[in-house]
C-alpha positions in Angstrom: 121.2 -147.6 -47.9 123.0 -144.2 -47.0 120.7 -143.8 -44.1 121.2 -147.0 -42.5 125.4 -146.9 -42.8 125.1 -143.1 -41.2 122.3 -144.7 -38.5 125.1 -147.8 -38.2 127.8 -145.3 -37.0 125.3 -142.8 -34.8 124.3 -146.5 -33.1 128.2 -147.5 -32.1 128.5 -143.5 -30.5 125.0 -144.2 -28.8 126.1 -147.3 -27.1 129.0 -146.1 -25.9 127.6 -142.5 -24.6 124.6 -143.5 -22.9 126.7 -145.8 -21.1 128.8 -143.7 -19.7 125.7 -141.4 -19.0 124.0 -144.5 -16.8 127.7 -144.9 -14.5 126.9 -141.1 -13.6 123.1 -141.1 -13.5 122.1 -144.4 -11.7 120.4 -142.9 -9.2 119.0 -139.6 -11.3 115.9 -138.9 -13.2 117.5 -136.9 -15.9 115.8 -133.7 -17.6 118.6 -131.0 -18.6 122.5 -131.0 -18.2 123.6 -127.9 -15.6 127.6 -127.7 -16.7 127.6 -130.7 -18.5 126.1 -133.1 -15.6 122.4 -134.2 -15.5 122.7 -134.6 -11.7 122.5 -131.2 -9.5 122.4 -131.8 -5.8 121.2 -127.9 -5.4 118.1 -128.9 -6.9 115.5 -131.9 -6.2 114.1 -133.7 -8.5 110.4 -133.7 -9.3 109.0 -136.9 -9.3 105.7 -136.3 -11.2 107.7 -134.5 -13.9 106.2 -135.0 -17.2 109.5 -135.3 -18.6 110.3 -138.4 -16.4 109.6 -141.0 -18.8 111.9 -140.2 -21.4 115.4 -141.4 -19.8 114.4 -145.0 -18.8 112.4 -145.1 -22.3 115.7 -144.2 -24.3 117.7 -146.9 -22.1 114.9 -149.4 -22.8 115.6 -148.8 -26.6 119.0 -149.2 -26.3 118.6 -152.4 -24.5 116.2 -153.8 -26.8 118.9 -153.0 -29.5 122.4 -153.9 -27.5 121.4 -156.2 -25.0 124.1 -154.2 -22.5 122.4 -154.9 -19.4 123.4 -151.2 -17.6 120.8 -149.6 -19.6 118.3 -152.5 -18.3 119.3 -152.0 -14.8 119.1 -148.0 -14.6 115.6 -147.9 -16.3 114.3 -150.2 -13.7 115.7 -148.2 -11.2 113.5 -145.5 -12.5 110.7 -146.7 -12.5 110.4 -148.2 -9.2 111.8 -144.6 -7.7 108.3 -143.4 -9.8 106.2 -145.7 -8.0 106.0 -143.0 -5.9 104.0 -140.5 -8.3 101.9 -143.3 -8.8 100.5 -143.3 -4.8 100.5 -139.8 -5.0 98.0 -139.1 -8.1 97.2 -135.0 -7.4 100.6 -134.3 -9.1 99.9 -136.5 -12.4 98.5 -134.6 -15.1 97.8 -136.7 -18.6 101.3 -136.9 -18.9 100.8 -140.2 -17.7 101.2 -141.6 -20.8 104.9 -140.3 -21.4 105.6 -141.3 -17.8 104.2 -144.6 -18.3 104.9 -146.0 -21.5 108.4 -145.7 -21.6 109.3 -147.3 -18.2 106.2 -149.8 -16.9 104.9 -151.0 -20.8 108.5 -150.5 -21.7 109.6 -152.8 -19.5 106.7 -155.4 -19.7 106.9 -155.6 -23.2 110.4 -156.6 -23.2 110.6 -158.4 -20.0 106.8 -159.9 -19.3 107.4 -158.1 -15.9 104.0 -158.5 -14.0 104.5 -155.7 -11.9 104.9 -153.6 -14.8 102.2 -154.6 -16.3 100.2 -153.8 -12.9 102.2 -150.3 -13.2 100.9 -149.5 -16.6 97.1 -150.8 -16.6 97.3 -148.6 -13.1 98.3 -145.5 -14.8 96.2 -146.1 -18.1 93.3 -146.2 -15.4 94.4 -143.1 -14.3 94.6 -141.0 -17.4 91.2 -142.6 -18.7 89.7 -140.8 -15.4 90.7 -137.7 -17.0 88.0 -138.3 -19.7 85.3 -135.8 -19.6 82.1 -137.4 -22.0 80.4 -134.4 -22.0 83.0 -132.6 -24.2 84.5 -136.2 -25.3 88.5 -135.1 -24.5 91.3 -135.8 -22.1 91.4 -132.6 -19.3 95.1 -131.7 -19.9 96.0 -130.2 -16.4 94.3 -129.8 -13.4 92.3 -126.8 -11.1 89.1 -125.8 -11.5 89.9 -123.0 -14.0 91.1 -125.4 -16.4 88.5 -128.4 -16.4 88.2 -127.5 -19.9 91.3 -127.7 -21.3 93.1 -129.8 -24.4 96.6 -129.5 -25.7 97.9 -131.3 -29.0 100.6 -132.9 -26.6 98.2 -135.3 -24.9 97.6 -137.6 -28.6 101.1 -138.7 -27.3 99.5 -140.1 -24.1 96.8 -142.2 -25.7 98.8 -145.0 -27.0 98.9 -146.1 -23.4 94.8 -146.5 -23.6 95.3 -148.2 -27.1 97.8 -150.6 -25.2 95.4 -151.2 -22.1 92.5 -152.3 -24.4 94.7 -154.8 -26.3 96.1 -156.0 -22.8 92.8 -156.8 -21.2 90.4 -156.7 -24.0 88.5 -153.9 -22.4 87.2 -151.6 -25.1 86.7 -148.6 -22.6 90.2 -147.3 -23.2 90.0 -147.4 -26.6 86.8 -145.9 -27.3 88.1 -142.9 -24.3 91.5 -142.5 -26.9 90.1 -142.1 -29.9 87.2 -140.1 -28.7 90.1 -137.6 -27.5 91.7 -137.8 -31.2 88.6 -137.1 -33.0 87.8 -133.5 -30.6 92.1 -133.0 -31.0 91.6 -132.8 -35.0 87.9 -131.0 -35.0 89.3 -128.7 -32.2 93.3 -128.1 -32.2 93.9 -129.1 -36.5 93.8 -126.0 -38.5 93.3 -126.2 -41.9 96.5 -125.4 -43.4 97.6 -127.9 -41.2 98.8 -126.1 -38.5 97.5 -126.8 -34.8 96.9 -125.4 -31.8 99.0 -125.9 -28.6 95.2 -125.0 -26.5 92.0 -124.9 -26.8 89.4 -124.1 -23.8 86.8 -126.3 -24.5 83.0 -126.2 -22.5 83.5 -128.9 -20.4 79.8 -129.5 -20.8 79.4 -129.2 -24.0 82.7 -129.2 -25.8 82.0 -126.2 -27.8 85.6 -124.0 -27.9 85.8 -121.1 -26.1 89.1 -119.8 -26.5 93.0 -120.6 -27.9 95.7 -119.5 -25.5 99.4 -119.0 -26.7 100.9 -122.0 -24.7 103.9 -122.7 -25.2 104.0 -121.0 -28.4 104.4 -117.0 -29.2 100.8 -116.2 -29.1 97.4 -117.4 -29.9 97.1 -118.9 -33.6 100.9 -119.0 -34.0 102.5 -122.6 -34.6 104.8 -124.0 -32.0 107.4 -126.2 -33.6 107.3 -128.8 -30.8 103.4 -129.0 -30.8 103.1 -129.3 -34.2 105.6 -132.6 -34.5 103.5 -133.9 -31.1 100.3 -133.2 -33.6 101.8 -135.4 -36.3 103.2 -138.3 -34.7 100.8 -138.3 -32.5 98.0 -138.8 -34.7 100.4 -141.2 -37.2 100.1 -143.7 -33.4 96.3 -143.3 -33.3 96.4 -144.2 -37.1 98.7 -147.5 -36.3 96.0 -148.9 -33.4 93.1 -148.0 -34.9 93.2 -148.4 -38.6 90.7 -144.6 -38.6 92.1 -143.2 -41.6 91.1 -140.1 -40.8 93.7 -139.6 -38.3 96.5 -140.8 -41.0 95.3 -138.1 -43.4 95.9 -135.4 -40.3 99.2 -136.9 -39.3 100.0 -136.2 -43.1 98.2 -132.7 -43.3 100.8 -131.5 -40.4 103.7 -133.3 -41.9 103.5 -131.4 -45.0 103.1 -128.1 -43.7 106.2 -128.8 -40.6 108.3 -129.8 -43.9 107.4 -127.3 -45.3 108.9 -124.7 -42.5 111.9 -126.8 -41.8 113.2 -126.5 -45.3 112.5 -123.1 -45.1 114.5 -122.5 -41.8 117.6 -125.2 -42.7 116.1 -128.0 -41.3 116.2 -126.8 -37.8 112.7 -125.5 -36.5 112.0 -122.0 -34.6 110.2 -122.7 -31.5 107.4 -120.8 -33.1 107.0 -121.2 -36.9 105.4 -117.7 -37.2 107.1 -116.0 -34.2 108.9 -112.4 -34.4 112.2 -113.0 -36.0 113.8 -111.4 -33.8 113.2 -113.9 -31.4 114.5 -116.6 -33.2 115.5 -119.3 -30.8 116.0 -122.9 -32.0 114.4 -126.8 -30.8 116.2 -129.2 -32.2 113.6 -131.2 -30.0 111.0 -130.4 -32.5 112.9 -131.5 -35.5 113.6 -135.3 -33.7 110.1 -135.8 -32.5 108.7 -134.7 -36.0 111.5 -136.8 -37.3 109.8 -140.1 -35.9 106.7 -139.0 -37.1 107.6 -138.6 -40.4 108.8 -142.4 -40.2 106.2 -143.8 -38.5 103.8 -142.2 -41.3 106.2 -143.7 -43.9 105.5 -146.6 -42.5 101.8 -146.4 -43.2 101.5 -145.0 -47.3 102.6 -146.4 -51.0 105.6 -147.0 -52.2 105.4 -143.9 -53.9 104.8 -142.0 -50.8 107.4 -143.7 -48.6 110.2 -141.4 -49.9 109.0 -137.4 -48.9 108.3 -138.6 -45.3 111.6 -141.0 -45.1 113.8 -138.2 -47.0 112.7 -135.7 -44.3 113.2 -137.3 -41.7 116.7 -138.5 -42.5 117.4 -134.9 -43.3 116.0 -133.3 -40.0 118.3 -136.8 -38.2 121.5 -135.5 -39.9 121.3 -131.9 -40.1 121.1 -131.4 -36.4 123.5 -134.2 -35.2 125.6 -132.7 -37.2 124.9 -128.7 -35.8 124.8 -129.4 -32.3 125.5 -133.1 -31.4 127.9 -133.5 -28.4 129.9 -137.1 -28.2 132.3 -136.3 -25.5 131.0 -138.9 -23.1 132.5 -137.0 -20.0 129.5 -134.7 -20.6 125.5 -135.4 -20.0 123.2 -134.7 -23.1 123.5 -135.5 -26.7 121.4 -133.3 -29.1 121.6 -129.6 -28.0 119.9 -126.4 -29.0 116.7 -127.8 -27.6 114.4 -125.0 -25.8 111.4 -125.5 -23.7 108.8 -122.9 -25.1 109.0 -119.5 -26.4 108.9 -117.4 -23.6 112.4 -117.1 -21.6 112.0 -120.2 -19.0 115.8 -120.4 -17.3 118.2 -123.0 -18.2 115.4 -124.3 -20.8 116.5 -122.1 -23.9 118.8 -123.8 -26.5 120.1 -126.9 -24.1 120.1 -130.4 -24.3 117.1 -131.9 -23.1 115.7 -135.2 -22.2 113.5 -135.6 -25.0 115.5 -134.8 -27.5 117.8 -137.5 -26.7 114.9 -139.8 -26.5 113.7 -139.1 -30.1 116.9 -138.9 -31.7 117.5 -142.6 -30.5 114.1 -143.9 -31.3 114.6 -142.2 -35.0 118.1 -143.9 -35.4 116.9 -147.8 -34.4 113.7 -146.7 -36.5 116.4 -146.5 -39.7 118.0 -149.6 -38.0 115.0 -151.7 -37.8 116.0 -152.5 -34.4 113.8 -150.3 -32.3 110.6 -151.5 -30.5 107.0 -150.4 -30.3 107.0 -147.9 -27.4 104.0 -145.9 -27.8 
């Protein structure tokens, strides 16, 4: 019960926050505060940013929850400005799924809208292009040099194939997502329960080739933000599928991510097994592995619901109460968040979009008034 009366009081800052944030932002696609202000006319927004998603998806959730129609209003702003990613394809990557799900499926399964409904089968279509059969996997980026390669991100992105099948009863975008999942645990899971960010896979063959660092500190490290993308997003494939095996690897990377947030205070490294001396935070990491942890809770016994609930309520209150911001004349909520390992400017230990987004779904999670984004 302590979790929902602390989720209760989180809920009444959110709504009034975010609020405030959509009267400055209306017109924005937000990604990281610059002096305490999401909007920075220096700098033009990128509209196939993989990032872009995230905004309209936490606004959604708060509508779902509140029924204050400014966060309804700004997220459909949003996504028609992202329309415009859509007609232009070569930018989209299979980030398509974060783009896609949290404004167009968002929307339509809230609202019935038909044109988001067009939006979203449109943009599962394009990231089921992506699939190669010969190596069975979703191509991460694009360029020739890289028409072999798989990051742990992209199980996050097949929950929009999952929803395509069950919207048109097509089995193709099914069979294409949990393909992907099955090559993500044989090629990406370690088996301490660790993952890869990369792998280089033969695009004819599939065999691996190589690991690359990533995002992380260096090839067969672990970093923080791709191991809670690992876990939740295999706990997702789990919950449209029924395949146990991907439950038993959600669980396999919970208990080793636990395991390292205890041992660093509940608030991750941006590489588990980086130098210490560089020894820069992502709060991001914690919130994302924090709705993993429930959405696996909400898949085991009665016995088991406690670990994965008790983390995640752990990881929820230890950094909102670290670095939370609730002065509603600023932009961003959770800070401390940082992009990847190496220096990337403005991106190390800041509020980001994304960890605003999963600190919300987490607290309507506890709530039980969230909704079925992924």
């Amino acid at each position: 019960m302590m979790d929902k009366e602390w989720a209760q009081e989180i809920f009444e800052k959110l709504k009034i926050k975010l609020a405030a944030e959509c009267e400055r932002n209306e017109n924005s696609i937000p990604y990281v505060p610059v002096n305490g202000r999401y909007h920075d006319p220096e700098k033009p927004e990128n509209i196939y940013g993989w990032t872009n998603g995230f905004w309209p998806g936490m606004l959604w959730q708060m509508y779902n929850a509140s029924k204050n129609e400014i966060f309804r209003k700004t997220a459909e702003h949003v996504e028609i400005r992202m329309d415009e990613a859509l007609k232009g394809l070569g930018g989209l990557s299979h980030d398509i799924g974060f783009m896609w799900l949290h404004t167009a499926v968002a929307n339509y399964r809230l609202t019935g809208s038909a044109e988001s409904r067009k939006r979203g089968l449109h943009a599962a279509n394009l990231l089921a292009g992506r699939y190669n059969p010969g190596g069975k996997f979703i191509r991460a980026w694009n360029g020739d040099e890289r028409a072999g390669w798989i990051i742990i991100d992209c199980m996050m992105n097949v929950p929009l194939l999952y929803w395509a099948t069950d919207e048109t009863g097509d089995p193709r975008f099914k069979i294409i997502g949990m393909e992907h999942a099955y090559t993500s645990i044989n090629q990406l899971l370690r088996d301490d329960g660790s993952c890869h960010h990369i792998a280089v896979l033969s695009p004819q063959s599939g065999d691996r080739l190589d690991t690359p660092a990533g995002q992380g500190f260096a090839s067969g490290s672990s970093w923080s933000r791709g191991q809670s993308w690992g876990m939740y997003g295999f706990a997702l494939s789990y919950r449209h599928t029924g395949e146990r095996k991907y439950l038993d690897a959600a669980k396999r990377i919970a208990h080793y991510v636990t395991a390292n947030f205890a041992l660093n205070d509940w608030i991750p490294l941006v590489d588990f097994r980086a130098p210490s001396e560089k020894s820069k935070r992502d709060s991001t990491a914690a919130m994302i592995s924090a709705c993993g942890l429930l959405e696996i809770a909400g898949h085991v016994g009665e016995y088991e619901k406690k670990l994965y609930r008790g983390a995640a309520f752990k990881l929820l209150t230890t950094v909102e109460s670290s670095f939370a911001d609730w002065n509603i004349e600023t932009d961003g909520i959770i800070g401390k968040g940082t992009a990847a390992w190496e220096d990337r400017p403005n991106q190390d230990e800041v509020p980001i979009i994304y960890g605003d987004y999963f600190f919300t779904e987490a607290v309507l999670r506890l709530l039980e008034k969230d909704f079925l984004i992924w």
